[in-house]
C-alpha positions in Angstrom: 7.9 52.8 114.8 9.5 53.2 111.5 11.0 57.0 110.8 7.7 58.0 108.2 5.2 57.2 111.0 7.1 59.3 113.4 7.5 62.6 111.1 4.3 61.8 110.7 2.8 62.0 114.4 5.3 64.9 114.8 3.5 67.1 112.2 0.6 66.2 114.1 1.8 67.5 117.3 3.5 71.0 115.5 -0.3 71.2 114.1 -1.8 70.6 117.1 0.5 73.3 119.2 0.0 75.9 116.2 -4.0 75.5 116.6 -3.5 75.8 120.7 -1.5 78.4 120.5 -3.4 81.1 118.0 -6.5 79.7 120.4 -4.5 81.3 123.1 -3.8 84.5 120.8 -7.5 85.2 119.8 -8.7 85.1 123.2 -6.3 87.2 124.5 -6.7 89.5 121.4 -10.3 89.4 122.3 -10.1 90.0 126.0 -7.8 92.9 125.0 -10.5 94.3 122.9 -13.2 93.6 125.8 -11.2 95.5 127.8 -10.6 98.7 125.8 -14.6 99.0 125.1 -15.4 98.3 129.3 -13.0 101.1 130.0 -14.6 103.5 127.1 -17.9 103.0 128.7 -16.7 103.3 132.7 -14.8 106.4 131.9 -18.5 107.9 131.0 -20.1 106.1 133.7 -17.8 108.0 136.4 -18.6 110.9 135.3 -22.5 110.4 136.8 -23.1 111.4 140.8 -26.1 109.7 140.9 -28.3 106.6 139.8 -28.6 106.2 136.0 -30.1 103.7 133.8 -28.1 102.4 130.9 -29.9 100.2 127.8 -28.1 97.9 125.9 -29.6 96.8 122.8 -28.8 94.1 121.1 -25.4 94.7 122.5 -22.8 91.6 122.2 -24.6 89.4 125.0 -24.9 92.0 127.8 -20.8 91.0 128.4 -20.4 94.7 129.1 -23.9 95.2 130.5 -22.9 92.8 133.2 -19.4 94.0 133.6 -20.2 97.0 134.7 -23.4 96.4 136.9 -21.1 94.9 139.0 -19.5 98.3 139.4 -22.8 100.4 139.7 -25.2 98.8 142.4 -27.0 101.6 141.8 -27.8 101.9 138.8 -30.1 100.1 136.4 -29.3 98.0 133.1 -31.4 97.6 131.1 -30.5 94.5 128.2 -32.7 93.7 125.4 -31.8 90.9 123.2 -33.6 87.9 121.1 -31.1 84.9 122.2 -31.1 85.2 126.4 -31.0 81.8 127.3 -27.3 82.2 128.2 -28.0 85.7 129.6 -30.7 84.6 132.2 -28.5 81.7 133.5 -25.7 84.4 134.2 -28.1 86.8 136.3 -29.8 83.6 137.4 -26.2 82.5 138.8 -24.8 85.6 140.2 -28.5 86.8 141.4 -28.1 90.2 139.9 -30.0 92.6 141.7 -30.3 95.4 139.3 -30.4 93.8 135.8 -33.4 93.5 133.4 -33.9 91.4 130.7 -36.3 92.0 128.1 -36.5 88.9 125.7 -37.4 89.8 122.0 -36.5 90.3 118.8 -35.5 94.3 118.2 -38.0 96.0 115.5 -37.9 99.7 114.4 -41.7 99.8 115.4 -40.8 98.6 119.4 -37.6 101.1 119.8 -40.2 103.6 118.4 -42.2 103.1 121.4 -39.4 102.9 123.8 -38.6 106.0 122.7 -41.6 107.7 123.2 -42.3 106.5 126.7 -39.2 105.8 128.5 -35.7 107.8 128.7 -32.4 106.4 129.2 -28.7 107.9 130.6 -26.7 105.4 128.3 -27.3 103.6 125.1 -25.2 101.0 124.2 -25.0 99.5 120.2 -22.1 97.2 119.2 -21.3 96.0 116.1 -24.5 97.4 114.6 -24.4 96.8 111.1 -24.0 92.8 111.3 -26.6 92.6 113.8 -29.6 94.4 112.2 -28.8 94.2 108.4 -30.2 97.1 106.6 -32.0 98.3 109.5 -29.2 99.3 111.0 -29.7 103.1 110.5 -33.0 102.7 112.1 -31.8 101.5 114.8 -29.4 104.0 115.7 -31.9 106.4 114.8 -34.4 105.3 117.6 -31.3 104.4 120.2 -30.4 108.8 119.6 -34.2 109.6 120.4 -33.8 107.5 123.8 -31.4 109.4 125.5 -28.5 111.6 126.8 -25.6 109.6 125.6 -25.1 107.0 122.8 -22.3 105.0 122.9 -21.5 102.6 119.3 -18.8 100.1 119.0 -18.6 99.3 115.4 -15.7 97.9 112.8 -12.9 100.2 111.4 -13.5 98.8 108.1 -17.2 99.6 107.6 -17.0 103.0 106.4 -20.6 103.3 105.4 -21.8 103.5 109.3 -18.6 105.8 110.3 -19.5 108.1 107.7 -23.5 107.9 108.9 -21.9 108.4 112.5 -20.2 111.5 111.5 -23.2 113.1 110.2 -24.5 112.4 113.9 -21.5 114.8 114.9 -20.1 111.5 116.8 -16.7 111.6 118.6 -14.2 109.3 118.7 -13.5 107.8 121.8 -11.5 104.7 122.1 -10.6 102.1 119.4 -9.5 98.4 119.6 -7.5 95.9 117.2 -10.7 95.8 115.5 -13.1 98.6 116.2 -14.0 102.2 116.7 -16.0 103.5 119.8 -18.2 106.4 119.2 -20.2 108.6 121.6 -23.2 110.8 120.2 -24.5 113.1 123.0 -27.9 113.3 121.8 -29.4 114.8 125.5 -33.3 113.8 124.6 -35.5 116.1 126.9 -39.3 115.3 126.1 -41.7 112.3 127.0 -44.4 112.3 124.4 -45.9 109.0 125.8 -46.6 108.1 129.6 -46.9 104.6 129.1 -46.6 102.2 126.4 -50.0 101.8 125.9 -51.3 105.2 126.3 -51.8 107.6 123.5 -49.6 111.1 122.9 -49.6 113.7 125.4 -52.0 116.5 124.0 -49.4 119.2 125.2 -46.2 119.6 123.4 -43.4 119.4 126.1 -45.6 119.0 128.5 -43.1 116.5 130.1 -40.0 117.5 130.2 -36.6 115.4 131.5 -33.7 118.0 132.7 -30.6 115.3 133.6 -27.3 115.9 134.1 -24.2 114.0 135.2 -25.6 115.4 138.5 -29.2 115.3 138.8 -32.3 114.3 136.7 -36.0 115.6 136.9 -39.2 115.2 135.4 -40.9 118.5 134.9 -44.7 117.9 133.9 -46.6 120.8 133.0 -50.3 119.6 133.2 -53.6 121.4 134.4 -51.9 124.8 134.6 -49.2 123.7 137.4 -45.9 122.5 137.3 -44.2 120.1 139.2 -40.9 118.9 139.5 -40.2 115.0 140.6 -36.6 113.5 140.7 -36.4 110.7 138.0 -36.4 107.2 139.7 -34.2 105.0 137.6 -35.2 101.6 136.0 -38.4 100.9 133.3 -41.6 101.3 133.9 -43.9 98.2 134.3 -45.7 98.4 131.2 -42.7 98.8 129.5 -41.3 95.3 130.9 -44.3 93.4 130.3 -44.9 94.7 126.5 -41.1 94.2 126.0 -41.4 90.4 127.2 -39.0 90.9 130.3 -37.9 87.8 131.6 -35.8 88.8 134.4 -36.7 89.5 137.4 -38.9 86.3 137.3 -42.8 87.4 137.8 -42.5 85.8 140.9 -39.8 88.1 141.7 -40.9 91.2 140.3 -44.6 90.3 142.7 -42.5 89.9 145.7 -40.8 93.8 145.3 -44.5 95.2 144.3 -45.5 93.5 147.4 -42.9 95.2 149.1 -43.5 98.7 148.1 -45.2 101.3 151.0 -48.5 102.4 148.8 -50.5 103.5 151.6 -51.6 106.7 150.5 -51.3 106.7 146.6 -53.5 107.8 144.7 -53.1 106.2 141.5 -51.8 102.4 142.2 -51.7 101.3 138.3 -48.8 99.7 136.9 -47.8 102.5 135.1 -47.3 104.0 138.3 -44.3 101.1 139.1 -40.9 101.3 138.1 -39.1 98.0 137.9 -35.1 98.3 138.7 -34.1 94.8 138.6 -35.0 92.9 141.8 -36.5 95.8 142.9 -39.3 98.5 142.0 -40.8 102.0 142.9 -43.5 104.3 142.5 -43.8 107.0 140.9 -46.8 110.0 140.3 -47.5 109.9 144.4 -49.8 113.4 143.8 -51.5 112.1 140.6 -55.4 113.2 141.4 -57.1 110.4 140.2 -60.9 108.7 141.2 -61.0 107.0 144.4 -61.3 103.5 143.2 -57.7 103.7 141.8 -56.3 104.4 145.7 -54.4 102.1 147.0 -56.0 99.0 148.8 -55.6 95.6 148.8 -57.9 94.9 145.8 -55.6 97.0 143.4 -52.4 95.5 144.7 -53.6 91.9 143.9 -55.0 93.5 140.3 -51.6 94.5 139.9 -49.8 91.4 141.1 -52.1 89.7 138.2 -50.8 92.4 136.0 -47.1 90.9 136.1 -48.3 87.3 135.1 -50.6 88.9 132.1 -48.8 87.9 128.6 -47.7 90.9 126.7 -50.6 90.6 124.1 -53.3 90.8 126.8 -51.9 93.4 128.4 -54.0 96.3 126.9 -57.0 94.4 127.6 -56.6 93.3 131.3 -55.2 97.1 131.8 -58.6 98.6 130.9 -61.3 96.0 132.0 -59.1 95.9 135.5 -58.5 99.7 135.8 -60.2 102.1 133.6 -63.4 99.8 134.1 -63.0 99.0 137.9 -63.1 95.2 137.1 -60.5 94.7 140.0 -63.4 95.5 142.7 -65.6 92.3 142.0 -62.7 90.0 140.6 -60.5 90.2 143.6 
């Protein structure tokens, strides 16, 4: 090997080390960074003594999302994203019990709904600006109408959404090499939908959410009475379905509505079902509703063909199988 042939492999090898070695660099930079953000968001996740529900949209692969289920067994998180393929093998893999995935692209119109009909502990956004263009300050305008607490990871060098988060009185609560991490305590208290399909309540604040790092209630004022429930956490079923959730499985999501105790309900619907990942509850026990929505064997298979409906059927099957009593002489 003459001497030009060997400077020559050996610039090859110094290139080759350089490239291995700022490999090594960016993904310790970027664990470093991962790590900073997951201890932003458990810090605020301590500081809740009971179940809560946190919804990450759009929100850097559910990597946090996931992270921190692990810690919460109790809680529910709630991921919504368009690419989930590598998502659903992950929960797939480690069998998460209390993980949903909801598979679609996010629109202003759908966090509008969201907003309306279901109410979250946490919010999670990251990096918001280069992952919904100039809809970005839509999107953060639905995610503070959804909950209590709003947490947004976003670039130091974008100064057009820091100055938009300051406007939305939001603090500063960590930072990384690369980002800021904001928290806007918005503290939402009203439900002006029950379901996603259902029209306004008539009544303003007629449902009414009182949560705390200690407790949260649902306080519905309706018919002249009040009554106070404690808030189960998780989605409702309507919301999963019209939201394309993918995980739990149907299959799954049948087996834990199989295994709820209904005897006794009143109202057996599957707005009346709270999905928490593996597992569901119900909710609206003293609802006084007509005696063909009672629980029985009929409704529960009507409802069990509710969670392999496709989204835009949904409405349909709801009131032909319900509101019309088309359950009793299909099943």
């Amino acid at each position: 090997m003459n001497a030009k042939n060997l400077l020559f492999l050996c610039i090859i090898a110094n290139i080759q080390l350089f490239s291995c070695n700022m490999v090594r660099i960016i993904q310790q930079i970027k664990k470093t960074n991962d790590n900073a953000t997951y201890n932003v968001i458990k810090t605020l996740l301590d500081k809740y003594q009971r179940p809560f529900t946190l919804f990450a949209i759009s929100a850097n692969e559910g990597r946090y999302s996931l992270q921190v289920a692990n810690d919460y067994k109790n809680s529910v998180f709630v991921i919504l994203e368009e690419k989930i393929a590598k998502l659903l093998n992950i929960c797939n893999h480690k069998n998460l019990d209390n993980v949903i995935l909801l598979h679609k692209k996010v629109n202003i119109q759908d966090l509008q709904r969201i907003s309306e009909c279901e109410h979250f502990d946490v919010i999670l956004l990251c990096n918001i600006y280069n992952r919904f263009g100039n809809t970005w300050k839509g999107v953060l305008d639905k995610a503070c109408n959804m909950g209590d607490n709003i947490v947004v990871e976003e670039q130091k060098n974008n100064g057009e959404v820091i100055a938009y988060l300051k406007t939305r009185e939001a603090k500063l609560v960590g930072t990384t090499t690369t980002s800021n991490i904001y928290l806007i305590e918005a503290y939402k208290k009203t439900i002006e939908r029950v379901n996603w399909i259902f029209k306004k309540v008539r009544q303003k604040n007629s449902h009414i959410v009182h949560s705390d790092f200690q407790e949260k209630n649902l306080i519905k004022k309706t018919e002249g009475k009040i009554r106070i429930s404690s808030w189960i956490p998780g989605i409702n079923l309507m919301t999963f379905k019209m939201f394309h959730g993918v995980y739990p499985q149907n299959e799954t999501a049948k087996r834990a509505i199989k295994n709820l105790e209904g005897r006794g309900h009143t109202d057996f619907v599957p707005n009346n079902i709270i999905i928490q990942g593996k597992k569901a509850a119900l909710i609206d026990f003293d609802d006084k509703r007509p005696e063909y929505l009672r629980y029985s064997e009929k409704i529960v298979q009507a409802v069990l063909k509710f969670v392999d409906t496709p989204a835009y059927d949904i409405r349909k099957y709801y009131v032909t199988m319900f509101l019309f009593k088309g359950y009793q002489t299909h099943f």
